[in-house]
C-alpha positions as CSV (number, residue, x, y, z in Angstrom):
1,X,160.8,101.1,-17.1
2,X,162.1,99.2,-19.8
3,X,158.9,100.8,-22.4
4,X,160.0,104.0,-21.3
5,X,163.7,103.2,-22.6
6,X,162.1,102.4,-25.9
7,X,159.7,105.2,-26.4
8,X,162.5,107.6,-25.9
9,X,164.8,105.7,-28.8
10,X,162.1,105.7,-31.1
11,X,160.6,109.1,-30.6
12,X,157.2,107.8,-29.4
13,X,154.7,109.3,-31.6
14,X,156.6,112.5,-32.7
15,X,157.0,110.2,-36.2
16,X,153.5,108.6,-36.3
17,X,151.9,105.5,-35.7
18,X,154.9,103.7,-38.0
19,X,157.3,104.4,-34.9
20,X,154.6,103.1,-32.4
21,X,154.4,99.7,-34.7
22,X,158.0,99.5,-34.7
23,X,158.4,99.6,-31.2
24,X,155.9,97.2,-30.6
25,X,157.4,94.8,-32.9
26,X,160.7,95.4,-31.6
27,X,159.8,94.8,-28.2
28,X,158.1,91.8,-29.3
29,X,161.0,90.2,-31.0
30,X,163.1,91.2,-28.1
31,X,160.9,89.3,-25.9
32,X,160.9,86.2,-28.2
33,X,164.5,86.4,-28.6
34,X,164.8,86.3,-24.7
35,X,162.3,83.3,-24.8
36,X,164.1,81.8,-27.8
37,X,167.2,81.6,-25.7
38,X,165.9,80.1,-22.7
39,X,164.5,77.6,-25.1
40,X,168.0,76.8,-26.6
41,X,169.5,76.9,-23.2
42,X,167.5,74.3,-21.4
43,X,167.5,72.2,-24.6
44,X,171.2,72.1,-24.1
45,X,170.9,71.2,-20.5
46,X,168.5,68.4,-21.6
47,X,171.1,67.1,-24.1
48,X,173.7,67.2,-21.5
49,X,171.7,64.7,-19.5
50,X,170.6,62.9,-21.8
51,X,174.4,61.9,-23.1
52,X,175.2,61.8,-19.7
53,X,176.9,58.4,-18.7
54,X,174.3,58.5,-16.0
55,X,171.1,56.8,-17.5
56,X,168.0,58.3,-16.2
57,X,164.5,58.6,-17.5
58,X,164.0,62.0,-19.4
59,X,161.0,61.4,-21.2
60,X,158.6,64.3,-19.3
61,X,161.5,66.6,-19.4
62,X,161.7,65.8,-23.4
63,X,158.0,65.9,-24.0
64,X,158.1,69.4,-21.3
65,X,161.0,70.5,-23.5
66,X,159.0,69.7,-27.6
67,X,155.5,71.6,-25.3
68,X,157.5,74.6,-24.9
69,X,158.5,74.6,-28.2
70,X,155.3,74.0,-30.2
71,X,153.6,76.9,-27.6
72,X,156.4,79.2,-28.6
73,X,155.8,78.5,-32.2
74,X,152.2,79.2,-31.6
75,X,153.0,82.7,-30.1
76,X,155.5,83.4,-32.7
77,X,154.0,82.2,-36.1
78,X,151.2,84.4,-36.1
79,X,153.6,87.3,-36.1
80,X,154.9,86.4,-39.2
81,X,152.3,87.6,-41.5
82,X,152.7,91.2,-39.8
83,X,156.0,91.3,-40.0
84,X,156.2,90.7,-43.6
85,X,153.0,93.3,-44.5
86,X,154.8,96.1,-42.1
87,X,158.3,95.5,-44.6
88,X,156.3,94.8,-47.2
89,X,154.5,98.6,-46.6
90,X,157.9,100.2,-45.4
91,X,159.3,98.7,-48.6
92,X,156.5,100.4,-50.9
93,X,156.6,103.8,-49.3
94,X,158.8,105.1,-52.8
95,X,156.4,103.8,-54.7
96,X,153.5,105.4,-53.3
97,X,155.8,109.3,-53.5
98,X,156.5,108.2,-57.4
99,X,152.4,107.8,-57.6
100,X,151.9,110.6,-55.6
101,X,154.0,113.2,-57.8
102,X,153.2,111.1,-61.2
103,X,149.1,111.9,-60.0
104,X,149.9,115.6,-59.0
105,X,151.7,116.6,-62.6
106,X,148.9,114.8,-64.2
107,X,146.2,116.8,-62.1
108,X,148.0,120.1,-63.7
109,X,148.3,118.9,-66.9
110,X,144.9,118.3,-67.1
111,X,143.3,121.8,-67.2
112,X,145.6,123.5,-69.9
113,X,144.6,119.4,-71.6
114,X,141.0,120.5,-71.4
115,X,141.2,123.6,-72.8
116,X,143.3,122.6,-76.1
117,X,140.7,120.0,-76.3
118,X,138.1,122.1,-76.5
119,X,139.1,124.9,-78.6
120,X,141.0,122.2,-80.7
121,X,137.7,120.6,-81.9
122,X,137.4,123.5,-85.5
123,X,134.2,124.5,-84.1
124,X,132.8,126.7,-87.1
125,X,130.3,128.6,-84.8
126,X,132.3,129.5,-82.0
127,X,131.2,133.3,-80.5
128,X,134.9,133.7,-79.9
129,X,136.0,133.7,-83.1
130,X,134.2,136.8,-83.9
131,X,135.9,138.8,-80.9
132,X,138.7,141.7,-81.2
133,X,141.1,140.1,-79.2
134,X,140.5,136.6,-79.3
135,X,143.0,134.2,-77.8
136,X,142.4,131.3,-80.8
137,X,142.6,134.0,-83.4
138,X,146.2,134.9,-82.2
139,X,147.7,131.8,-83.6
């Protein structure tokens, strides 16, 4: 139900695979944030007990407590590194429209390039030079 929800808000794949990636990461960090929370809030229980004037042993609950921890940074740390290349791409998207229109006026420069090249070389031999209406004659 809750995917559903999600696909809707982001337009499923009416705006590409970029809105599919972004609803998986959100969903992702949605679900780590809900872990992230239960994580806090049974650390503050443990405290709680722990400073309680009652003096009970707590060590499995401590060491259960640091194994949920270090498992959830397990899940979580690979993330990282996609996180950081999907904003890292998101961030370069400009870039890649300034190279895109920077390649495309150079593409049609090039011809009208080619051709002053060419007939710019003083070629004394040149069987256009001899023609009526010859286009390097005019200037």
């Amino acid at each position: 139900m809750k995917a559903t929800g999600r696909s809707e808000r982001y337009g499923g794949l009416q705006f590409g695979s970029v809105a599919v990636l972004h609803a998986v990461l959100d969903t992702v960090v949605d679900s780590c944030t809900e872990a992230s929370v239960q994580v806090r809030s049974d650390l503050t229980a443990l405290e709680r007990r722990v400073f309680s004037p009652d003096r009970e042993d707590l060590t499995e609950e401590i060491y259960s407590l640091k194994r949920e921890v270090v498992e959830f940074r397990h899940a979580v740390q690979p993330l990282a590194p996609v996180v950081q290349d999907f904003a890292g791409a998101h961030a370069g998207w400009p870039q890649n429209d300034d190279m895109l229109r920077i390649s495309a006026s150079a593409a049609i420069l090039a011809s009208p390039t080619l051709i002053v090249g060419i007939y710019g070389m003083n070629f004394a031999h040149m069987p256009e030079l001899n023609w009526t209406y010859c286009p390097v004659s005019a200037g």
